[in-house]
C-alpha positions, 0 to 999 in steps of 0.5 A: 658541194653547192654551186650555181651558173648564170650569165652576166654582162660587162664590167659593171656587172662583173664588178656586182658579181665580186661585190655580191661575192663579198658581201657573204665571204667577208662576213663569214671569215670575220665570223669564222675568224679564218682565212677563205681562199677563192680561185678565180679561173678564166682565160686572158680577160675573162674579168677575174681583176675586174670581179676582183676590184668589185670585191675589194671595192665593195669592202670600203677600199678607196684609193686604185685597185691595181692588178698584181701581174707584176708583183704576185699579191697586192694586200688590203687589209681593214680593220678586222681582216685583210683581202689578199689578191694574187695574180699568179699569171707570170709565176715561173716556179710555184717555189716562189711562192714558197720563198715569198711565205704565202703560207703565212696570209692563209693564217690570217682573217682574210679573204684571198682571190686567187688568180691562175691558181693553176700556176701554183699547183701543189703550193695553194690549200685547196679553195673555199669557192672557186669562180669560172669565168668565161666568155659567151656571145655577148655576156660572161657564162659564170659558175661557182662551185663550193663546199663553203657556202650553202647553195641558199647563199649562191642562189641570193648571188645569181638572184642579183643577175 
């Protein structure tokens, strides 16, 4: 298991963060031709949405990135693969996850961000990468830990910072 920790400031950076994030996961699903599942875990503002719009951004997506709080997944899909990112904060029962087939975007050439992936305990494969996000003075402490990536690949993302 590969994983690395650093610190970063603001928006801008968390935004660099997903971005740096896709720059080696969206590759590597379409070289895979399979679906990698990145949980985002973090307190209320920690800056999962925020690292998520930087990702899905970085991917060529160009219209508004809105959270899913409301619906659980908004889809992004390009030309060969798809960003599924889910905002589980408001799940009542992961049954419901069950009901909306979220077995069938793990199927796909895709990446899924994952956040509050510990309302749905029991539903999710296990993650790809998972991405802790907390806050410090006045940055964000980050920590990525995976079996996905080499740790050459995380030390190139920290590099970044």
């Amino acid at each position: 298991m590969a994983n690395v920790k650093f610190s970063i400031t603001g928006e801008e950076e968390t935004q660099k963060l997903g971005a740096a994030v896709a720059s080696i996961t969206v590759p590597l699903c379409q070289k895979l031709n399979k679906s990698i599942l990145i949980n985002l875990e973090g307190d209320l503002g920690a800056g999962k949405t925020t690292f998520s719009r930087g990702f899905i951004l970085s991917c060529g997506y160009k219209d508004i990135v809105r959270s899913p709080t409301y619906t659980l997944v908004e889809p992004y899909d390009f030309d060969k693969f798809s960003i599924y990112h889910f905002d589980l904060y408001r799940l009542l029962d992961p049954e419901e996850l069950e009901y909306m087939g979220i077995r069938d975007y793990f199927d796909k050439t895709s990446v899924s961000l994952i956040e509050w992936p510990d309302k749905a305990q029991g539903v999710l494969p296990q993650p790809d990468i998972t991405i802790y996000l907390s806050y410090a003075d006045n940055s964000r402490n980050v920590e990525i830990v995976t079996e996905l990536l080499q740790q050459d690949e995380l030390d190139s993302i920290k590099a970044q910072f």
